[in-house]
C-alpha positions as CSV (number, residue, x, y, z in Angstrom):
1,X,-16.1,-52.2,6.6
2,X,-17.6,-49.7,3.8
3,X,-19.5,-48.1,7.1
4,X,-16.3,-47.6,8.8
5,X,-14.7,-46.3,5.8
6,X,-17.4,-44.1,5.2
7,X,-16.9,-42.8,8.6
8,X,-13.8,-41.9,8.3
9,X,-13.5,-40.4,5.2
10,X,-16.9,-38.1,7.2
11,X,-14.8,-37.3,9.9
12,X,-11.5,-36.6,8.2
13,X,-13.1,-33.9,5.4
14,X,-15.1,-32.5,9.1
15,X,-11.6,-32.2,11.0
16,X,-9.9,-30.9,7.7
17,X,-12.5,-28.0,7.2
18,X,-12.6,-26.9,10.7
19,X,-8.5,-27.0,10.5
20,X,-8.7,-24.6,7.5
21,X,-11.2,-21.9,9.0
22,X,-8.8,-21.5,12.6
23,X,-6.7,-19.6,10.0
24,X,-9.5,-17.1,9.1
25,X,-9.4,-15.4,12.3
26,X,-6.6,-12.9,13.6
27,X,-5.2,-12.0,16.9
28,X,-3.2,-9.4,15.7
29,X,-4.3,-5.9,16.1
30,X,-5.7,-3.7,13.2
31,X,-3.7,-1.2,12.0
32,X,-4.2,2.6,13.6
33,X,-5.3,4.6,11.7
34,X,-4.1,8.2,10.9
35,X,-5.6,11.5,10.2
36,X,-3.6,12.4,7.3
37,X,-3.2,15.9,6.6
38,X,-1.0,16.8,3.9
39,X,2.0,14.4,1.8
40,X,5.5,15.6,0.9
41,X,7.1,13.5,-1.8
42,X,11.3,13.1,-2.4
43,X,13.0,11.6,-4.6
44,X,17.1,11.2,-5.7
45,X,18.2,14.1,-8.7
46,X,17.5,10.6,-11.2
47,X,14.0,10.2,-10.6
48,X,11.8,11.6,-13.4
49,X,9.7,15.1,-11.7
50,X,6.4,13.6,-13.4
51,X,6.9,10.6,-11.2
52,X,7.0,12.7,-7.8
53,X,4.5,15.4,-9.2
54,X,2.0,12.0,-10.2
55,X,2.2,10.5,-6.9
56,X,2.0,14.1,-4.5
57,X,-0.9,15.4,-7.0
58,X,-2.6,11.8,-6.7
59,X,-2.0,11.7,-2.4
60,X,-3.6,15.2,-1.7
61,X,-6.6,14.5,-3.5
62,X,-7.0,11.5,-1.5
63,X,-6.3,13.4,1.4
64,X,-8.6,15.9,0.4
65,X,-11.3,13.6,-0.5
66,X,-11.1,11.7,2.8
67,X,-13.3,12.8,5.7
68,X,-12.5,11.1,9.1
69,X,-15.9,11.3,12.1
70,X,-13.5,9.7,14.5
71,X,-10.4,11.7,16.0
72,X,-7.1,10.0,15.2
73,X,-3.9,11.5,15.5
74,X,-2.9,13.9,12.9
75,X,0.2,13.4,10.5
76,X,2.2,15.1,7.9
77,X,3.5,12.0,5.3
78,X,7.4,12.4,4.2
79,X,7.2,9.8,1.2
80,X,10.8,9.3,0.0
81,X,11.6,7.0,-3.3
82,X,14.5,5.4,-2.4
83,X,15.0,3.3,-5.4
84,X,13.9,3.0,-8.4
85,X,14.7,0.7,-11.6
86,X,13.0,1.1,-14.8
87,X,12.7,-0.6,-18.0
88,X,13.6,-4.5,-16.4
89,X,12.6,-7.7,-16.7
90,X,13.2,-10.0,-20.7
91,X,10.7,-7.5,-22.2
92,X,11.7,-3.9,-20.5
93,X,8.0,-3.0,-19.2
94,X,8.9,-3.5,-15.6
95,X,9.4,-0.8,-13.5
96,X,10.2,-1.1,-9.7
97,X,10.4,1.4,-6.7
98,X,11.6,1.3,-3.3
99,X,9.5,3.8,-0.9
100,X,10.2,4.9,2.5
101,X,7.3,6.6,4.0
102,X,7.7,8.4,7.8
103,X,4.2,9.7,9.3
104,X,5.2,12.8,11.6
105,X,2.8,14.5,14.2
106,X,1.1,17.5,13.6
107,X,1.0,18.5,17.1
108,X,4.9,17.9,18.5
109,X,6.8,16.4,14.7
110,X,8.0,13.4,15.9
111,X,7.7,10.2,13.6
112,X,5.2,8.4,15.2
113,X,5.0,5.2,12.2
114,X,7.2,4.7,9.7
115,X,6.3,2.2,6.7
116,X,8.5,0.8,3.8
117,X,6.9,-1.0,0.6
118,X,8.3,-2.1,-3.0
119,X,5.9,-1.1,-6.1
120,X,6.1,-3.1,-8.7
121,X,4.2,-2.1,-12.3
122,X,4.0,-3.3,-16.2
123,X,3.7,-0.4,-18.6
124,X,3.6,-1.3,-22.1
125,X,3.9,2.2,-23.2
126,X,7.2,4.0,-21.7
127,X,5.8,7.5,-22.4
128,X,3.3,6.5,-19.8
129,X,5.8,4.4,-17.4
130,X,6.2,7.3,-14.6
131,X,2.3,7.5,-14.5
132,X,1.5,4.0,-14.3
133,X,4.1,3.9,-11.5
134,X,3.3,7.0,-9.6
135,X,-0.7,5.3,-9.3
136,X,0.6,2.3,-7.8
137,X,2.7,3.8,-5.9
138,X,-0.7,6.4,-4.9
139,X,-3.0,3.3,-4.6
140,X,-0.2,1.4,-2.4
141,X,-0.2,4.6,0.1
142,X,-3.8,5.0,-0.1
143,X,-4.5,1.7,0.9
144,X,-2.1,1.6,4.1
145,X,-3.3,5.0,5.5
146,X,-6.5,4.3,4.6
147,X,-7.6,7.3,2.5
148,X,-10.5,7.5,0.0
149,X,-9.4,7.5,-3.8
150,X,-9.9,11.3,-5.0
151,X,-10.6,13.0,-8.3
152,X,-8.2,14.0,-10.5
């Protein structure tokens, strides 16, 4: 009987693992990727000019600083803040932003991809809130259009 326990116990941990690794793999599609050539930021008359001036100085040199050996198709980024709440949460340090980003074409200006994504950041220092926020928001972008971190 300890043999057939044994056994079992064997092939349940065997079954389990290879149950967990089907997950690993993907059948979706990866994400196209863009040739972005310059970044436009927007925001509402409320949202702080160091916040859109962070974020568009931060997104050019990471357009600048990215070099693509593959043609893609080339864009122009419209990145709008659509919301943004500051100072929230028990201890006021949380600061929250609601971005709407539309990639046009270079060659005919139609939106060809469209993304939308909520930044969330902690600054213990509100001088420095609108920077904080405007480098997530940067490394957020960065990350989705795939562009290298630049200088500056």
């Amino acid at each position: 009987m300890t043999w057939f326990r044994s056994l079992f116990c064997q092939l349940a941990l065997v079954s389990t693992l290879l149950t967990s690794c089907m997950g690993l793999t993907s059948d979706e599609p990866a994400a196209p990727t863009y040739d972005v050539r310059s970044a436009v930021v927007l925001g509402g008359p409320n949202t702080p000019p160091e916040l859109l001036s962070g974020i568009g100085d931060r997104i050019n040199a990471a357009i600048n600083a990215t070099v693509r050996t593959e043609v893609y198709p080339r864009v122009v980024l419209t990145i709008r803040i659509a919301s943004l709440q500051k100072a929230t949460g028990f201890d006021k340090k949380r600061n929250i932003a609601k971005i709407n980003i539309d990639a046009a074409s270079v060659d005919d200006g139609s939106v060809i991809a469209v993304s939308s994504l909520v930044v969330t950041s902690t600054a213990n220092e509100q001088a420095m809130a609108d920077q904080i926020l405007a480098e997530d928001i940067a490394a957020r972008i960065r990350s989705a259009f795939k562009l290298n971190a630049g200088r500056g």
